[in-house]
C-alpha positions in Angstrom: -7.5 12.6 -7.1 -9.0 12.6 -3.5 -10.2 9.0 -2.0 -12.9 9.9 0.2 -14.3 7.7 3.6 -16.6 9.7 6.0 -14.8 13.1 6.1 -17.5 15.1 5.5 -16.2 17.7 7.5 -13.2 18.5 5.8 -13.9 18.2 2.1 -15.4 21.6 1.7 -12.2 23.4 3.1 -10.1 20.7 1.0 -11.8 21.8 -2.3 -11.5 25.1 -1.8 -7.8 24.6 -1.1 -7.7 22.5 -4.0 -8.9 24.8 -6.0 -6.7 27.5 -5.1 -3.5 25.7 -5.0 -4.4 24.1 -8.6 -4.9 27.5 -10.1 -2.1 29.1 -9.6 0.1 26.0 -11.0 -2.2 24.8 -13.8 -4.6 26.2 -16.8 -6.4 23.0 -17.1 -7.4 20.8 -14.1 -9.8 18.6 -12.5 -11.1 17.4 -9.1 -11.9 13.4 -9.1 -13.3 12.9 -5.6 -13.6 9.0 -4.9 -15.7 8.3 -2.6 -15.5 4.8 -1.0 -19.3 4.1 0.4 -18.5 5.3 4.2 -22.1 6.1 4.5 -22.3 9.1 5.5 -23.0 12.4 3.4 -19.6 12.8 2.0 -21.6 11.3 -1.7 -24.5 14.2 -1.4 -21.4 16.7 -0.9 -19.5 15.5 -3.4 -22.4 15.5 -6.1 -23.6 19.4 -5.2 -19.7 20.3 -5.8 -20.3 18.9 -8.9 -23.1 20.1 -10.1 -21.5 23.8 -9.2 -18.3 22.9 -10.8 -17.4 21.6 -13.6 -13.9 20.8 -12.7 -15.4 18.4 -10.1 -15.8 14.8 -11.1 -17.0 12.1 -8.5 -17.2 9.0 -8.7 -19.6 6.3 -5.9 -18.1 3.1 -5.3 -20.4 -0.2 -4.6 -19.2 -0.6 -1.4 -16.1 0.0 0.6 -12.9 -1.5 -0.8 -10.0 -0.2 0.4 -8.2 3.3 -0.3 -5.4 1.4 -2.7 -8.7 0.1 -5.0 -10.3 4.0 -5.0 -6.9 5.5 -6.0 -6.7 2.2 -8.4 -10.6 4.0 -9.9 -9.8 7.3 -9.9 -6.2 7.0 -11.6 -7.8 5.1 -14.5 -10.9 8.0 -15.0 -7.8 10.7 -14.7 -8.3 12.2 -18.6 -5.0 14.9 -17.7 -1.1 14.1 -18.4 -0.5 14.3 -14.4 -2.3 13.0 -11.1 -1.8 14.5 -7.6 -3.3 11.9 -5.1 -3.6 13.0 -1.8 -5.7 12.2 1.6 -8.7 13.7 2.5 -7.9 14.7 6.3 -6.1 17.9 5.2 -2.9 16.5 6.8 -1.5 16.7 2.8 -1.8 20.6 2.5 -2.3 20.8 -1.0 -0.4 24.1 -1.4 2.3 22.0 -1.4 1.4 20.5 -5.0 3.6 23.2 -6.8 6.4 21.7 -5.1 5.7 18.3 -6.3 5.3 19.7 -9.9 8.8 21.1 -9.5 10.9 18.6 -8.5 9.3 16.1 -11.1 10.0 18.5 -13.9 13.3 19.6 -12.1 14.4 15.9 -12.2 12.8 14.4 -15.2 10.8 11.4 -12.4 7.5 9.9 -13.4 6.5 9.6 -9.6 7.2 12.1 -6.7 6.3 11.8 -3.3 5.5 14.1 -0.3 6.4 12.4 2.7 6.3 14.0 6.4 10.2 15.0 8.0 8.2 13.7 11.5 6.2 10.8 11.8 3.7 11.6 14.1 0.6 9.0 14.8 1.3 7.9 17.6 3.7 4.8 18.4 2.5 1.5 17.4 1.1 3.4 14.4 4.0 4.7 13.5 5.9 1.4 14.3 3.8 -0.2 12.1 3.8 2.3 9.2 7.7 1.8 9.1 7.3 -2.0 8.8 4.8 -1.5 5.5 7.9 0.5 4.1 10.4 -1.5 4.5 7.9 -4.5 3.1 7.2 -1.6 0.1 10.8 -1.4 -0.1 11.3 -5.3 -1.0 8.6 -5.6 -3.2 9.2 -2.4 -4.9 12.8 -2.9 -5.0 13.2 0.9 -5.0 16.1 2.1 -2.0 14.0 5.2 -1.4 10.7 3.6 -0.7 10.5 4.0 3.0 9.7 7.3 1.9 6.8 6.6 -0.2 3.6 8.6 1.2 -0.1 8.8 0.0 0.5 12.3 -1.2 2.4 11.8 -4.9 2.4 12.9 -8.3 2.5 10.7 -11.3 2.7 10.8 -14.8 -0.9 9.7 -15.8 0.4 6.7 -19.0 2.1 4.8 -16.0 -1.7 3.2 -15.6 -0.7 1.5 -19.0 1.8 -1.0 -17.1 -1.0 -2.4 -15.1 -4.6 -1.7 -17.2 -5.2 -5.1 -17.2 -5.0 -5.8 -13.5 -8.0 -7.2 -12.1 -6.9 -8.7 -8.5 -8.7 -7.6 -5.3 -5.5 -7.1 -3.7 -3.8 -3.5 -4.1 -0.9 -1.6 -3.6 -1.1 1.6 -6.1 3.2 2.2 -4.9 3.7 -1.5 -6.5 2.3 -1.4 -9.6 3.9 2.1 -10.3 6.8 0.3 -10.2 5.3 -2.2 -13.1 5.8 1.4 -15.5 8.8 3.0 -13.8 11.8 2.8 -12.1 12.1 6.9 -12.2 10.8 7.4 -8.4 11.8 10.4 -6.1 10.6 12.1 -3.0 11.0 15.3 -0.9 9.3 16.8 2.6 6.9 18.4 2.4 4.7 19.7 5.7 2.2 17.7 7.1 -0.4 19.1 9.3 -2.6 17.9 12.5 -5.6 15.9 11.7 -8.5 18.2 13.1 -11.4 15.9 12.4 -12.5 12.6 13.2 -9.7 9.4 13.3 -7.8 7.5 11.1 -9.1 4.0 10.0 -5.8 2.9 9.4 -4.8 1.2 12.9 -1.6 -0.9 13.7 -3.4 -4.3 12.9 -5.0 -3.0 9.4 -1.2 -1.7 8.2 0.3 -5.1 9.5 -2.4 -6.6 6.9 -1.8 -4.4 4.5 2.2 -5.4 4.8 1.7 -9.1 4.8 -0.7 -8.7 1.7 1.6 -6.7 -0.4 4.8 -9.2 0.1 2.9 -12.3 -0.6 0.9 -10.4 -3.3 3.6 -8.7 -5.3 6.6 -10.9 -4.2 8.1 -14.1 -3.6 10.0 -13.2 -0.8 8.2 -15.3 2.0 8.6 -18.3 -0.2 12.0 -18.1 -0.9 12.5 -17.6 3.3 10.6 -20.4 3.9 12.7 -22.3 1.2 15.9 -21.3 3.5 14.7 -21.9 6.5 13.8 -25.7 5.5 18.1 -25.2 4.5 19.0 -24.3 7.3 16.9 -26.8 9.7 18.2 -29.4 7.2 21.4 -28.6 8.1 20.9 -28.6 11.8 19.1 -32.1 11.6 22.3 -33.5 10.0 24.8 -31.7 12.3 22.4 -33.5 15.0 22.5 -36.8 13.5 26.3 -36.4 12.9 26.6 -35.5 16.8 24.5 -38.6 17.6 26.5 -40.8 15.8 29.9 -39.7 16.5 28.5 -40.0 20.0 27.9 -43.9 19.9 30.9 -44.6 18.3 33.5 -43.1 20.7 31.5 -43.3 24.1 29.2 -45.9 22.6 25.2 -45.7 23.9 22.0 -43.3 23.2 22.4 -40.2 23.5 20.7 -39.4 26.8 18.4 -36.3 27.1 14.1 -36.5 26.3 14.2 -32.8 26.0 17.1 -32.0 23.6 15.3 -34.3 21.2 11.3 -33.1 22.2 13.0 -29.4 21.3 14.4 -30.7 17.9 11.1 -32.2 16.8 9.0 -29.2 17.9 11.4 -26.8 15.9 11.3 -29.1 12.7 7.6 -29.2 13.3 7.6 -25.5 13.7 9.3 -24.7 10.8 7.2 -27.3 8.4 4.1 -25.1 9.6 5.7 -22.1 8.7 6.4 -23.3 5.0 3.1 -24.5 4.8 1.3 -21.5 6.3 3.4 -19.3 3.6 2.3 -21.5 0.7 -1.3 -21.4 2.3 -1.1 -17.6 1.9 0.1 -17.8 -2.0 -2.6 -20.6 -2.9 -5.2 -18.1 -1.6 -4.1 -15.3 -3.5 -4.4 -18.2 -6.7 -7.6 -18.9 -5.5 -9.2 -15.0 -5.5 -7.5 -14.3 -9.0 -9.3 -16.8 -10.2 -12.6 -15.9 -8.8 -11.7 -12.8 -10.8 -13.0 -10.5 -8.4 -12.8 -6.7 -9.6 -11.2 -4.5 -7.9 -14.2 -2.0 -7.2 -17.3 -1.7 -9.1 -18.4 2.0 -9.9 -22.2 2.4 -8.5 -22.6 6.5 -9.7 -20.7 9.1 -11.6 -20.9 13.0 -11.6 -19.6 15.2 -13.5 -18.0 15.5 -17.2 -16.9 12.2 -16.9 
């Protein structure tokens, strides 16, 4: 299952890969090519492979939602026991699916990832790409999830645990934990990126981060819920120090700033709390809009 944005360059070389690598591991397979409305002719590609193969499904989103809500479509539509997602910038290779089949048979999982030995976007990309893991790793509450990747395999019934999910707001890694707690990962190669640039950029995987701990956990609520401890307990040791203060040298406390400092950390930290619960009453606020997650505009293929 491929979620496509403008690579019309690549998918060509990345079916017939796909094909290849599929054949020699499988009897029975198909090719669900999502494409995510990137405006360009990846679509009119898509629907010629189609109409030459029948092992080619594709599916034309409304508009552009995200590549967590196309993997969210084409996992659904899957009709085989297992799913391989992977990119569509060739940096997966997909000879290494065998791989993938072998360890999750090997190891009895119901998920397997593919992630890189070497990191290598650049930087703040790759600064920022460790963050989202180790945000993945709290909400998933999985040890091993800083090595969670967009190339897995999965056993197709885990979509049961979350068939019902409607909300705009995606992460495909978290609600795989919703069916499973059998996760497991190995390296696999990753390759340059020959064609065009990556739309993820640092700010967009920040986003993405911030979305999925105040959308699958309740993390940032319970911090804010210490912090407002903790400055509670600073504002008492203060008023203790004031008072001892006047009773053994008698007198204000002198000093504008230590107290202008005080207020505008207590301040501070009220924000904070209130910016957090801000973030969770606007996640209430889109479920109840009940806005889908992607809205399916054409279909080729069996399917």
């Amino acid at each position: 299952m491929v979620p496509v944005f403008r690579t019309s360059d690549t998918l060509q070389e990345l079916y017939e890969r796909l094909t290849a690598a599929l054949s020699g591991c499988a009897d029975d397979y198909e090719i669900v090519f999502v494409e995510d409305h990137g405006g360009d002719d990846c679509w009119a590609r898509i629907r010629e492979m189609a109409t030459k193969d029948p092992r080619v499904r594709g599916v034309h989103l409304a508009r552009n939602y995200g590549q967590h809500n196309a993997l969210l479509c084409g996992i659904r539509m899957a009709t085989k026991d297992l799913v391989v997602t992977l990119d569509d910038d060739l940096q997966n290779p997909p000879e290494e699916i065998p791989r993938l089949l072998d360890a999750l048979e090997a190891q009895g999982l119901d998920v397997v990832y593919g992630y890189p030995d070497v990191e290598s976007h650049g930087f703040w990309r790759d600064a920022a790409s460790q963050l989202t893991k180790r945000v993945l790793s709290l909400s998933m509450g999985w040890e091993n999830a800083r090595r969670v990747s967009a190339y897995r395999l999965l056993r197709t019934h885990l979509r049961d645990a979350f068939v019902d999910y409607r909300s705009s707001f995606i992460s495909i890694d978290v609600l795989l934990t919703w069916g499973t707690s059998a996760f497991g990962a190995i390296p696999v190669r990753q390759d340059e990126r020959r064609y065009g640039r990556s739309t993820y950029t640092f700010f967009k995987l920040v986003r993405h981060a911030l979305n999925m701990v105040t959308g699958f956990s309740t993390l940032p609520l319970q911090l804010a819920s210490w912090i407002g401890f903790l400055f509670t307990v600073f504002g008492a040791c203060v008023l203790a120090y004031v008072l001892i203060n006047y009773l053994i040298v008698g007198g204000a406390v002198p000093g504008f700033a230590f107290l202008a400092s005080a207020i505008a950390l207590f301040s501070g930290a009220q924000l904070f709390a209130l910016g957090i619960m801000g973030e969770y009453l606007a996640r209430m606020h889109f479920r109840l809009m009940d806005r889908p997650a992607y809205v399916v505009r054409e279909q080729v293929g069996r399917g």
